[in-house]
N, C-alpha and C positions, 0 to 999 in steps of 0.2 A: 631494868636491865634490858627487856624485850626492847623499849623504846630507843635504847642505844645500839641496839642492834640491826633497827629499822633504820636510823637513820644513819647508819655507816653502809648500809646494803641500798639507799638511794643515792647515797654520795656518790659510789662504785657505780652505780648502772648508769648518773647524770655524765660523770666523770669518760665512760667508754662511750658514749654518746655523741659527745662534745668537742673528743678527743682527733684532732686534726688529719684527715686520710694522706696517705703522701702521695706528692702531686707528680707527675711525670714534666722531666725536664721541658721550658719552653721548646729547643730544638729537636728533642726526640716526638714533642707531643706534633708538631710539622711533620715531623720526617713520617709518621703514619699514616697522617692524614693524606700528602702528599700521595704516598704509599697505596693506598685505598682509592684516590681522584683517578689516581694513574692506571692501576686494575682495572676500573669502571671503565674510565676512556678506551679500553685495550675490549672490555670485552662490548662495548659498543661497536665500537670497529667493527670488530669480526662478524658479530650480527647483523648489523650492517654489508659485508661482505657475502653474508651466508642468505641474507634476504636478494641482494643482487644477484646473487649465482641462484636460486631458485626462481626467479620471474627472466634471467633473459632469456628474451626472445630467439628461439632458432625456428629451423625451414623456413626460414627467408630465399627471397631472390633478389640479391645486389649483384651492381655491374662493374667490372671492373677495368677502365680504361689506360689501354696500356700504350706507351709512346716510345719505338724501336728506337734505336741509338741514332742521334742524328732528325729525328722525329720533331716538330713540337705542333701545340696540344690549338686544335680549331678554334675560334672564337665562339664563345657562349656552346661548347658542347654540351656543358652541366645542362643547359637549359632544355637542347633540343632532345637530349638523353632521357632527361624525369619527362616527357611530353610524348617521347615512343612509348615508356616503360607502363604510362598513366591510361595510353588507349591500349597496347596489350591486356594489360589488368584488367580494364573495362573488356575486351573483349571475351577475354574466358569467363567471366563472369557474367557475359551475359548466356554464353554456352552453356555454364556449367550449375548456375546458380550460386554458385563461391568461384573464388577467385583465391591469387596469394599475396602472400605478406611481401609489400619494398621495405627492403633493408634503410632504415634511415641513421646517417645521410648512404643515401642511394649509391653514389659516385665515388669508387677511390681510386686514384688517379698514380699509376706506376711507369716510372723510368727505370725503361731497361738498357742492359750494354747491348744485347743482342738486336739483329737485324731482323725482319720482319719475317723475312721466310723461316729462322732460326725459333721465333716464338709461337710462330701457327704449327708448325711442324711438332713442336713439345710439347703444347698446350693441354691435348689430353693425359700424356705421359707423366710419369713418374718422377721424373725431373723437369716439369715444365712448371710455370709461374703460378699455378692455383695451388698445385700439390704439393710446394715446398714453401713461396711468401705471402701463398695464401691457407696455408695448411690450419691454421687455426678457425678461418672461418669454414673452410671445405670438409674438416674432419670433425672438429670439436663443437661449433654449430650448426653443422648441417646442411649450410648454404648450399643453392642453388647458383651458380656463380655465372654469369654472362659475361662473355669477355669480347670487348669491341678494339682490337691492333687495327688503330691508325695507319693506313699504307695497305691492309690487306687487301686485294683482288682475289680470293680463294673463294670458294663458294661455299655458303654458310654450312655449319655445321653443329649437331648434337648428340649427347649422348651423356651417362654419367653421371648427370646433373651439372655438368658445363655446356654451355652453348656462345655459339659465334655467329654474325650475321655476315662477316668474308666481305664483299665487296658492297653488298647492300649498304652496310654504313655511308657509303661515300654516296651512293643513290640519294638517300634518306636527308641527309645533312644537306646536299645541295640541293634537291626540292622543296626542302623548308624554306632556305635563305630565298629563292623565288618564291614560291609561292604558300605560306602554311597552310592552308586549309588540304592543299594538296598531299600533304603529308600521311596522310591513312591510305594515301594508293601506291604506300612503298614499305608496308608491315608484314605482310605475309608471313613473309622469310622469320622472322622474328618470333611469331606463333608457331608455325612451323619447328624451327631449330628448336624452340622448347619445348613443342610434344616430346621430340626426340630425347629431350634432357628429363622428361618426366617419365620414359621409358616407352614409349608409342613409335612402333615402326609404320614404312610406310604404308599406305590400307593396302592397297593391289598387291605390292610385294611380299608382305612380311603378314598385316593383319588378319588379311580375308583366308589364304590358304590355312593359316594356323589356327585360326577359329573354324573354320572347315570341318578340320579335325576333332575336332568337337562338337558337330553337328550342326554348328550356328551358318548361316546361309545370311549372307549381308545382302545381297541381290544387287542392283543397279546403283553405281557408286552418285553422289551428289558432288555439286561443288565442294569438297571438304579439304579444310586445313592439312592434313596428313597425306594426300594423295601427294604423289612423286611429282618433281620438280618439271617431266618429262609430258607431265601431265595436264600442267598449269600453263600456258601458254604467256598467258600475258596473267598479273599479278591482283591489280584492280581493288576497290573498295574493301578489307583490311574483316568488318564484320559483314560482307556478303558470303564468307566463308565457315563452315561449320563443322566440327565433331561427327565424328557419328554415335548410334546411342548405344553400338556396340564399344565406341572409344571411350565415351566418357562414363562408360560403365571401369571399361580397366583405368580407367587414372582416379576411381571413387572409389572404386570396392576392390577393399587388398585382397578379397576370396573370387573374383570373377578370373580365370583360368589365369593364372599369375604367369602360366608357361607364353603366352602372348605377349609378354612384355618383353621390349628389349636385353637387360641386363638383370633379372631377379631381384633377388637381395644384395648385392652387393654395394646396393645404395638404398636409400630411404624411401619408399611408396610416394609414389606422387599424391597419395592421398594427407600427406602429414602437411604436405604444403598450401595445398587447395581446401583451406579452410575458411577463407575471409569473409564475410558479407560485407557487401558495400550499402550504405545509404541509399535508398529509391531515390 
């Protein structure tokens, strides 16, 4: 009796062993997999999206060339543009030890309906072309924006973290096409306007008395990039011109009398942008 009861109790165990599992339909068994590919690819993406949005690059300085109504755009500008922007670079960098970041690609290139005096005139403002079709770069990355209007005659200008070189561009461009090497005795201006956009007024006027105030005594001014336009007579060799080490104190150290700077905080330290080392 035990024995037939053994072997009806292995039948039952062989029997639910054996016993066929049920299968999910061929199109249901896609439709999950599917299902599952499709999640993966979704959240690839987004990690992918959330990887891109944690490394881009901001405090950059791009430039953004603009062509009044009626306007059109110089031959080989891109070229002679990245060839200012590359000795600029070099230049603070050799003043300061760092240098900043070119926005790449460097150049973007805007058609406007407005006339020429209509877009220098708003340029710094609230409704002018950085603030509103450039608002993504100017607010949300941080750019330092240089803006070169084709047709401008105005005299360059900074402040903000925007800068304009006014009529120097047309200088600039037509001593290239004669002569390039000659081109670094038409930068100034360009060093200059972006002290100003990295918060540096100019030394006689605005620096020396305001550091005064605080004890600090600059003494006998040197050839330097931030002296007044009134001051500079003639323009000349591009890095014959220098910082001072009370200047390149306030565009490096966000705690060196911040009251010295043009605009405070309402815009980013010059210090977030002048972080580059270049290659000896």
């Amino acid at each position: 009796m035990k024995k037939i009861i053994l072997l009806i109790s292995l039948l039952l165990i062989t029997t639910a062993w054996t016993s066929p599992v049920p299968e999910i339909p061929e199109t249901e068994h896609r439709s999950a997999i599917g299902i599952f590919n499709d999640s993966l690819n979704n959240f690839d993406q987004e990690l992918q999206k959330e990887k891109l949005s944690i490394n881009k690059p901001k405090y950059l300085v791009q430039v953004v060339y603009i062509l009044p109504r009626g306007a059109t755009a110089r031959p080989q500008y891109k070229k002679i543009i990245k060839k200012i922007f590359t000795h600029i670079q070099r230049h603070y960098y050799e003043q300061l030890g760092v240098t900043f970041e070119l926005k790449d690609p460097l150049i973007r290139t805007i058609f406007s309906p407005l006339n020429v005096t209509e877009i220098v005139d708003s340029l710094f403002k609230s409704k002018g072309i950085i603030k509103t079709k450039l608002s993504s770069d100017y607010y949300d990355d941080r750019n330092l924006i240089f803006s070169i209007v084709e047709g401008d005659n105005t005299l360059g200008r900074g402040a903000i973290n925007i800068a304009k070189p006014g009529f120097v561009w047309n200088w600039s461009y037509e001593t290239y096409k004669k002569d390039p090497e000659e081109l670094v005795n038409t930068l100034m201006v360009y060093s200059h306007e972006m002290g100003h956009a990295f918060g540096l007024g100019h030394t006689r006027e605005y620096t020396v008395p305001c550091l005064a105030r605080h004890g600090v005594n600059i003494g006998k001014l040197p050839k330097a990039i931030m002296r007044s336009g009134g001051d500079n007579k003639t323009y000349g060799f591009v890095f014959n011109y220098s910082f001072l080490d009370e200047e390149k104190k306030l565009l490096l150290d966000q705690n060196y009398y911040p009251d010295c700077r043009l605009y405070g905080k309402s815009r980013p330290h010059s210090a977030h942008f002048l972080r580059i080392k270049l290659p000896k």
